[in-house]
C-alpha positions in Angstrom: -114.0 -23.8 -106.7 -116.7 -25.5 -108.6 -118.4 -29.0 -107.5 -116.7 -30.3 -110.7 -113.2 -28.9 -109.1 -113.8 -29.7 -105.9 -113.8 -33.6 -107.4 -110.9 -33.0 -109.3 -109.5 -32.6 -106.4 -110.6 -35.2 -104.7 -109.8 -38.1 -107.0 -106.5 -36.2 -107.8 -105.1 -37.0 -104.0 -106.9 -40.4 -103.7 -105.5 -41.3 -106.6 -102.1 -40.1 -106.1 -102.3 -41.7 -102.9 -103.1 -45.2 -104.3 -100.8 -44.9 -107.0 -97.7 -43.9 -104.9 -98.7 -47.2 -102.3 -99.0 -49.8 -105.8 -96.0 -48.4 -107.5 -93.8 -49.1 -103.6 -95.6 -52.6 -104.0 -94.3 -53.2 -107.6 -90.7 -52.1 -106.5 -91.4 -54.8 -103.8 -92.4 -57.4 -106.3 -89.7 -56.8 -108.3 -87.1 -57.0 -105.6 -88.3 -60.1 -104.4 -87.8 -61.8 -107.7 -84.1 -61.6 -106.9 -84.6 -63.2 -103.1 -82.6 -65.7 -101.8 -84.8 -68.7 -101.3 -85.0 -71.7 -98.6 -86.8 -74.6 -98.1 -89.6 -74.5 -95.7 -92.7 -76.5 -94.9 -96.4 -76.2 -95.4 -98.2 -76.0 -91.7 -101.4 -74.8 -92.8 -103.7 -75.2 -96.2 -107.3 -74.1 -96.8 -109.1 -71.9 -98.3 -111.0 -68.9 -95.7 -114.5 -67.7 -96.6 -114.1 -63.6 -97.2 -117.1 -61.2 -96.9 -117.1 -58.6 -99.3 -119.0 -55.2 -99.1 -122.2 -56.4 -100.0 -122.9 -59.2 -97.7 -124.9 -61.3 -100.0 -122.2 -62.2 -101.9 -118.9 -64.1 -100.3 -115.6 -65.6 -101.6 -113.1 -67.3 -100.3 -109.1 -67.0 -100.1 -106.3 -69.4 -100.1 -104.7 -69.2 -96.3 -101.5 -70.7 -96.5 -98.9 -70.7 -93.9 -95.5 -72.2 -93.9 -92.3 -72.5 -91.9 -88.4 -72.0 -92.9 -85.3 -71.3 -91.6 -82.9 -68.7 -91.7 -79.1 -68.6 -90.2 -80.4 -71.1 -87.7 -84.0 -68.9 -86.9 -87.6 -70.1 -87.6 -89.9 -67.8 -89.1 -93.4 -68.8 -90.0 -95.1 -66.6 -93.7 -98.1 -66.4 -94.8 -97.2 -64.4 -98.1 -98.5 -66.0 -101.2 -97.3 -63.1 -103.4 -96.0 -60.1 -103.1 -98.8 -57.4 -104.3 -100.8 -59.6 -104.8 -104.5 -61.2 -102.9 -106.5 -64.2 -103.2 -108.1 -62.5 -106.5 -104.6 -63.1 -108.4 -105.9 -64.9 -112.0 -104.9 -68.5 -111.4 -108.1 -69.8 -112.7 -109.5 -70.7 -109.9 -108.5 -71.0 -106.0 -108.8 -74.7 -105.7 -105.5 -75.4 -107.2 -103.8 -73.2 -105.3 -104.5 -75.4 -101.8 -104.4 -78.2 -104.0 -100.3 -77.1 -104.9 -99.2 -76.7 -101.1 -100.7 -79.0 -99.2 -99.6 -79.6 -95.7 -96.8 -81.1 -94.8 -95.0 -80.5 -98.2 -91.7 -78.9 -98.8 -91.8 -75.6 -100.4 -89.4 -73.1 -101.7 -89.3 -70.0 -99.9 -88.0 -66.9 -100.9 -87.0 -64.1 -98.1 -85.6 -60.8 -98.0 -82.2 -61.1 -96.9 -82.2 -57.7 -95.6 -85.4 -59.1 -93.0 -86.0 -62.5 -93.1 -89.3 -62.6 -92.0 -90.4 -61.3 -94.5 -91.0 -64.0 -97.2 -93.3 -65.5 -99.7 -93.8 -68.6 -101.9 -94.1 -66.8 -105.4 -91.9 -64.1 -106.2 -91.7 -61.5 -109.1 -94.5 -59.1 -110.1 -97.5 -60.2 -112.0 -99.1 -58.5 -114.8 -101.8 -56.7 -112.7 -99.1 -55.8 -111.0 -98.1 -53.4 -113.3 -101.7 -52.7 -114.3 -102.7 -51.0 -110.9 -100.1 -48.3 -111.2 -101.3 -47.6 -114.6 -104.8 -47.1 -113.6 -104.2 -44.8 -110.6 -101.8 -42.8 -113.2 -104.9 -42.0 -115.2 -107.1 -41.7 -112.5 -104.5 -38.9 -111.5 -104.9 -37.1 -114.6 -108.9 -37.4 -114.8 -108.3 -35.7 -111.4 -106.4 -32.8 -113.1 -108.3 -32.3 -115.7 -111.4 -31.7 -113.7 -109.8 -29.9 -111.3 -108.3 -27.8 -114.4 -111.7 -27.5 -116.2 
């Protein structure tokens, strides 16, 4: 097996791997667009600093917590979105604290099947769908070196 091979094959099963993890998360997302929803509260708003690889540079990340009920149980989420982080294209962060503050009332969706698991926006965005895409051709870049 060549060096060229040899990273054929290694981006082939990274890639597969990452591809099979977004595609269960896009199933997810697309589920949760049909969740019952609840009304639940805001408990916590603000926005958490996050230290990326390179240490000079920093972000932050909306940190949002809530709590609703279920069939007479509290559950507390956290879930903005399914699949998706504090780098989903709303412009900016600000707004997002901005649109829960605490102490508002919020709808929250849940999976009836386990109710803890919940979040505030439901459906799947469009990078969503993109991440599956990519890994896809990432898997075939990966075959075809591995085939070359």
């Amino acid at each position: 097996m060549s060096d060229i091979q040899g990273l054929g094959l290694v981006i082939l099963v990274f890639s597969s791997l990452f591809t099979v993890g977004q595609l269960y998360t896009l199933r997810r997302a697309r589920q949760s667009a049909k969740w019952p929803q609840t009304t639940g509260r805001i408990i916590l708003s603000s926005l958490a600093p996050v230290s990326l690889t390179d240490r000079s540079f920093s972000d932050v990340q909306p940190l949002i917590r809530y709590r609703y009920s279920v069939g007479g149980t509290q559950y507390e989420g956290q879930t903005l979105s399914i699949g998706e982080g504090w780098w989903r294209s709303w412009g900016t962060k600000l707004p997002i604290r901005e649109g829960f503050p605490v102490g508002s009332q919020v709808n929250v969706y849940y999976n009836p099947a386990r109710p803890s698991d919940s979040a505030l926006l439901v459906g799947p965005a469009s990078s969503t769908y993109s991440r599956p895409i990519a890994g896809a051709l990432l898997v075939i870049a990966g075959l075809a070196l591995l085939l070359s």
